[in-house]
RODO-807587 format. One record per residue (C-alpha): residue in one letter; x negated, y negated, z. Coordinates in steps of 0.25 Angstrom, whole numbers, padded with zeros to 4 digits, always signed. Each point is the difference from the previous one (the first is absolute). Example, Ala and Ser with C-alpha at 12.3 -4.5 7.8 and 13.67 -1.06 7.14 Angstrom:
// RODO-807587
A-0049+0018+0031/S-0006-0014-0002/
//
This chain:
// RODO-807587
X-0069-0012+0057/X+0005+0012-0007/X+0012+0007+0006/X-0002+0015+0001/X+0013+0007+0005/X+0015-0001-0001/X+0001-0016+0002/X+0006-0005+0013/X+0009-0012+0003/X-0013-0010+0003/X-0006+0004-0015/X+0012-0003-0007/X+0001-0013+0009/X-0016-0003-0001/X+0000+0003-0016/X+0014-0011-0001/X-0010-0009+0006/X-0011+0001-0009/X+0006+0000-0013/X+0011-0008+0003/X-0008-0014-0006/X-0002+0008-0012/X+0013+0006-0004/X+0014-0006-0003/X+0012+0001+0009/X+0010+0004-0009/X+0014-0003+0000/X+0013+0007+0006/X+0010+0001-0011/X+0013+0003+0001/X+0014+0001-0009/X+0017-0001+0003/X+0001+0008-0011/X-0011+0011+0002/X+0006+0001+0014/X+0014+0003-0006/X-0006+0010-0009/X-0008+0008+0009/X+0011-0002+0011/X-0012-0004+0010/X-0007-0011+0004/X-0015-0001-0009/X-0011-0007+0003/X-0011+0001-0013/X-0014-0004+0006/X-0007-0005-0012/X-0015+0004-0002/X+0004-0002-0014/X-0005-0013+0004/X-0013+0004+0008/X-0012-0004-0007/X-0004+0007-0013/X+0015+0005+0000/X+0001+0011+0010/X-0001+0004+0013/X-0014+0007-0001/X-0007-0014+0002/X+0002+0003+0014/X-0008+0014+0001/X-0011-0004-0009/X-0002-0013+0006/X-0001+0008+0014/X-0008+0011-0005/X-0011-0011-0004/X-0001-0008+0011/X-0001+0012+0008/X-0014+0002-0006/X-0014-0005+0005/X-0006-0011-0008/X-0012+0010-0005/X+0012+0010-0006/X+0007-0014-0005/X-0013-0004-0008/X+0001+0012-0008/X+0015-0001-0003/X+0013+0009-0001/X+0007+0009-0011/X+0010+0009+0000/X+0009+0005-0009/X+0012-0002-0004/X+0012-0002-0011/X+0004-0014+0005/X+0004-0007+0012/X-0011+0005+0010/X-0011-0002-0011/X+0004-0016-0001/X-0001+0001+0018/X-0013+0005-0003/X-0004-0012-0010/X+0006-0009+0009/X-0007+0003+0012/X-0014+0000-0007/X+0004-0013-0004/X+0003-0006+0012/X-0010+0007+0008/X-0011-0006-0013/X-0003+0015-0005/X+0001+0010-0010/X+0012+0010-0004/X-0003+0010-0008/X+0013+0007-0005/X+0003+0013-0006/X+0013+0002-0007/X+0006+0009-0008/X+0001-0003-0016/X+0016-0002+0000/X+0001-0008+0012/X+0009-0013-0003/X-0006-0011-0007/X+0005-0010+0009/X-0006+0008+0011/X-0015+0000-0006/X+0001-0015-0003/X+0003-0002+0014/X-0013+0006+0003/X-0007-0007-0010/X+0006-0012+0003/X-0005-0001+0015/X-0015+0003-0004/X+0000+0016+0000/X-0006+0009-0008/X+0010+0010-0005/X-0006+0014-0005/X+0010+0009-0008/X-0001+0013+0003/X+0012+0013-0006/X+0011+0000+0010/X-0002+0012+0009/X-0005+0000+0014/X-0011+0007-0003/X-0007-0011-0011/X+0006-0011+0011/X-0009+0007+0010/X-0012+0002-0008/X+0001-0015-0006/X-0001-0006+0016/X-0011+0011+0003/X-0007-0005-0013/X+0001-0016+0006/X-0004+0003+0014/X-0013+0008-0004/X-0004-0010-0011/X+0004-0013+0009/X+0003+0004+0014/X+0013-0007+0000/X+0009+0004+0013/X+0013+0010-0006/X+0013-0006+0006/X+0011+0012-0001/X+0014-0006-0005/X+0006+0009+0010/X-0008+0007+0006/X-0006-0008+0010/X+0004-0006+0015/X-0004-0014-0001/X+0009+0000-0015/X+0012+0007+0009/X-0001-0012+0010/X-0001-0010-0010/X+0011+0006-0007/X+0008+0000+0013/X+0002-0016+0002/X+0009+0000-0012/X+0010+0006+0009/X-0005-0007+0012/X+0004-0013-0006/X+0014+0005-0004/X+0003+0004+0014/X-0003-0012+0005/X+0007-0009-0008/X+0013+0012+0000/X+0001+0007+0014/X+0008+0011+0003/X-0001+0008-0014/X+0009+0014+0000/X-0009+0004-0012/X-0013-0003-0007/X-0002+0005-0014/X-0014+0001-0008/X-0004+0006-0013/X-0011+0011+0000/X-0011+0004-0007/X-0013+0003+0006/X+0005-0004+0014/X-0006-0013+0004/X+0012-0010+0000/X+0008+0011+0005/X-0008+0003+0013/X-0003-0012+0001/X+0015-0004+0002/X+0002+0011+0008/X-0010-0003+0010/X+0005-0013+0001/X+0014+0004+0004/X-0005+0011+0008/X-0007-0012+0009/X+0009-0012-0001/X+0014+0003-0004/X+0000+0017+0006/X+0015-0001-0004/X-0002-0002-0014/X+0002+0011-0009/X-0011+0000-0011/X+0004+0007-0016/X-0007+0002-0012/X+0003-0001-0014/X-0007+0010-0009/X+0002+0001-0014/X+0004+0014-0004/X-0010-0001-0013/X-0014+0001+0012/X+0010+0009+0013/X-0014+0004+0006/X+0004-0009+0014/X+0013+0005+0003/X-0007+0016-0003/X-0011-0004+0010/X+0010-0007+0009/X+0006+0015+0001/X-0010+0010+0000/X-0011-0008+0007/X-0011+0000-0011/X-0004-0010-0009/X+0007+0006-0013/X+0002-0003-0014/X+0012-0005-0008/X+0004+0011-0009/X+0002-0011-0012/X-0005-0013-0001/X+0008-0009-0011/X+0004-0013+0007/X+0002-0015-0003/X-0004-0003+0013/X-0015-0001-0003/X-0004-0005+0014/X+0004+0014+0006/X-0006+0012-0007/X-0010+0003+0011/X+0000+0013+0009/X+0000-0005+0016/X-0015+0003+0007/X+0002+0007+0013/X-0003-0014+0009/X+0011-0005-0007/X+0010+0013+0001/X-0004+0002+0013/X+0007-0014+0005/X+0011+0003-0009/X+0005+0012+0005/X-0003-0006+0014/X+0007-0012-0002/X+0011-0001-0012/X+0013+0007+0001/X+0003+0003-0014/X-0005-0001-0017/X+0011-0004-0008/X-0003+0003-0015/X+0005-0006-0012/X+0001+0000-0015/X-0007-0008-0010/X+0016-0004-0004/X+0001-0004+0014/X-0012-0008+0000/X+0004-0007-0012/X+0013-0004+0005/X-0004-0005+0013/X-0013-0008-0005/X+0010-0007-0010/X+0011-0003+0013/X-0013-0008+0007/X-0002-0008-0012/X+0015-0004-0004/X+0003-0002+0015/X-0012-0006+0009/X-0006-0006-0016/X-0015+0006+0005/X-0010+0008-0007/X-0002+0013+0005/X-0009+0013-0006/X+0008+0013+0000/X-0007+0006+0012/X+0006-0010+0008/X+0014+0003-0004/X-0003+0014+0005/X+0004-0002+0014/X+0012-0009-0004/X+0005+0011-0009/X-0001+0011+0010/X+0008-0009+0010/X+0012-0001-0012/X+0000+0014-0002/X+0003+0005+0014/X+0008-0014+0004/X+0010+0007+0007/X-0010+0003+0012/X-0004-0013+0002/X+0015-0005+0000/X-0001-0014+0007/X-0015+0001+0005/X-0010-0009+0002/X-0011+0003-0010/X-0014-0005-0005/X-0008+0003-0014/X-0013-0001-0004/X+0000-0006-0013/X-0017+0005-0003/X-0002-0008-0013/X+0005-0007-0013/X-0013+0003-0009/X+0008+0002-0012/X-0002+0001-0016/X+0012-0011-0002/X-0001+0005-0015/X+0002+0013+0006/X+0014+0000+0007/X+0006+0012+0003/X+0014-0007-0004/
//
């Protein structure tokens, strides 16, 4: 049953049920010495450990079971640089259909093999929206397969939301919440969530100053564009749709942006203190809570970590 608006309290709760045999709980992890840096109390949920390495197994695995078995037969596809391509490959897999995914020619090795890996069929395509688009246009007319938006989509926003569901059970009474963002789906998702469960939790997201289109949105109300986009955090160089900018400006209270120096220096603090594997969009939001530490002086505070799909030959330290 697909939803069609703004999802409520019960979707979120009835989507936890459905995938929750499918997906990973992950762990709650936490550090003396991070809390001492950050002068606050941090608790890092770690979808970094969801299966296929990143939160979006959720969504994607939501979207599909959300489908009737006539649209099922046919398969998925999508597109997509990464994470939400190997949700979509998953989902076929587990669901015993096809996925057919378009990518744009410099998305990361590791990233494609993933797909690869779980069954999909990865077509490359130049990396712009526009061949993106056409490339799943081209799928759907030639196969009929059903399009799964990254983002853009409700049954991928509630999916997305049971990440922070989890954490909130397992850490009750969170000051803040933070997230990173790019088109919007783990971000809503989030903010939904506390909006529904925990009303006195504060929910920030990190941007990366090299793709700023959310925190322009987030001012004036229309989707926008991000005047530059040069970023290390890959995961995040998508423009917000207006489901998921709608939720956001509803529901979180403020963008924090930070610099690829930034990013760097926070991703490399989660590896030499909590010893885990982390991509740098997942560092995002953690990097935004360090920059402005001095407003969450002594608060009780949450972090998405959304993925550790990362070239290791590839470090950025």
């Amino acid at each position: 049953m697909k939803i069609q608006q703004i999802p409520v309290k019960a979707d979120i709760e009835e989507v936890h049920e459905r995938i929750r045999p499918l997906i990973h709980k992950t762990p709650v992890f936490k550090s003396q010495s991070i809390n001492e840096l950050a002068g606050c109390e941090v608790y890092f949920k770690c979808e970094n450990f969801q299966k296929i390495g990143a939160f979006k197994a959720r969504g994607g695995l939501n979207a599909a079971l959300s489908l009737d078995e006539k649209s099922l037969e046919k398969g998925l596809c999508t597109h997509s640089s990464g994470n939400h391509a190997q949700a979509i490959a998953l989902a076929a897999k587990m669901l015993n259909t096809k996925a057919y995914i378009v990518m744009p020619d410099n998305a990361p090795e590791i990233k494609k093999k993933g797909v690869l890996a779980l069954g999909g069929t990865v077509i490359e395509c130049e990396p712009t929206l526009e061949a993106r688009e056409k490339g799943v246009q081209e799928v759907i007319e030639q196969y009929g397969a059903t399009f799964i938006h990254p983002f853009d989509n409700y049954d991928v926003i509630a999916g997305q939301a049971t990440a922070s569901k989890e954490l909130l059970e397992e850490v009750p009474g969170l000051n803040y919440l933070f997230a990173p963002v790019g088109g919007g789906g783990l971000l809503s998702g989030t903010a939904l969530t506390a909006h529904y469960f925990s009303p006195e939790t504060a929910v920030i997201a990190g941007e990366p100053e090299g793709a700023a289109d959310a925190v322009l949105s987030f001012q004036s109300g229309n989707v926008e564009k991000a005047p530059f986009v040069k970023t290390i955090a890959d995961g995040l160089l998508t423009n917000l749709s207006t489901r998921t900018l709608e939720i956001i400006r509803k529901y979180v209270k403020e963008i924090i942006t930070v610099s690829d120096e930034e990013i760097v220096e926070a991703m490399q603090l989660i590896y030499e203190r909590l010893k885990i594997v982390i991509e740098p969009s997942a560092a995002v939001p953690f990097a935004a809570l360090l920059k402005q530490k001095d407003k969450f002086k002594g608060q009780k505070t949450g972090i998405i970590f959304s993925g550790g799909n990362v070239d290791l030959k590839k470090l950025p330290f």
